[in-house]
N, C-alpha and C positions, 0 to 999 in steps of 0.2 A: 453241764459246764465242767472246766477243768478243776475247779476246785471240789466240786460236791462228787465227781469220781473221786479224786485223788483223798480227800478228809475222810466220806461216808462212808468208802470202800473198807476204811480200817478201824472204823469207829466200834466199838461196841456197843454206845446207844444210839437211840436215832437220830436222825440229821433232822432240822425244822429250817423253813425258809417262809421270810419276808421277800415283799414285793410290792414296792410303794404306786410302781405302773400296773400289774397287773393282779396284786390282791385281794383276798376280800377276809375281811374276821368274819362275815358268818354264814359264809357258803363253802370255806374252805378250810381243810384241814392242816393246813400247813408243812404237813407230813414229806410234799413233793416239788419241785419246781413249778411240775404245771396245777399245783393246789398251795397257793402261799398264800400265807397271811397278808396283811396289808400294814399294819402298823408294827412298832418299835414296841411302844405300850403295850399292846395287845399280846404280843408273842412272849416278853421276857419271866411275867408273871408264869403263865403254863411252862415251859422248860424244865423238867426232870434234871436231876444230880446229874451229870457230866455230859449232857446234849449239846451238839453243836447247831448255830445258827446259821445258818448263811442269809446274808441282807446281798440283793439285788443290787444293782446299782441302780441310784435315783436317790433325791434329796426327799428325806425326813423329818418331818418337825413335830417331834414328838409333844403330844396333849396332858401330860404329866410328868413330873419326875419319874425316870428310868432307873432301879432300882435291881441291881445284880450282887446277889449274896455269892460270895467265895465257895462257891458248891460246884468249879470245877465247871462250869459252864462255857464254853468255846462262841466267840462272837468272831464271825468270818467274814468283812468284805469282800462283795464280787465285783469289779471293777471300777466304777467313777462311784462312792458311796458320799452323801454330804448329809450330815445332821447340823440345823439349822437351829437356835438356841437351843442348846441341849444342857439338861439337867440331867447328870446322872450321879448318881452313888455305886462304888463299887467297897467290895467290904463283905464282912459276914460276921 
């Protein structure tokens, strides 16, 4: 997609992607578009100091508080994105 050329291309660490239609936490590595995670929760926890995420589009409802420490962590919308009561913390 044009986001994950145009970010990943110039990123220095890796790119991780959600994919709330085509995901899975534990057959995939996240690592690809055609290997994403499935959840919000699942991904944000594993992300390394300055990883960018890119979220799919599709609505989200996340199963716990989402919790992102100021470590420089890049959170990317890919088109129609909807988080459905979302609890999050940002901070560090």
């Amino acid at each position: 997609s044009d986001i994950d050329a145009e970010v990943c291309a110039h990123s220095a660490t890796p790119c991780y992607y959600v994919s709330a239609s085509n995901g899975s936490n534990t057959a995939n590595d996240g690592l690809s578009d055609s290997s994403p995670w499935e959840t919000l929760t699942y991904a944000i926890p594993l992300l390394p100091i300055g990883a960018r995420l890119i979220v799919e589009e599709g609505t989200y409802q996340p199963d716990a508080r989402l919790s992102v420490a100021s470590n420089g962590v890049h959170i990317l919308g890919q088109g129609n994105v909807t988080l459905e009561n979302p609890l999050a913390e940002m901070g560090g």
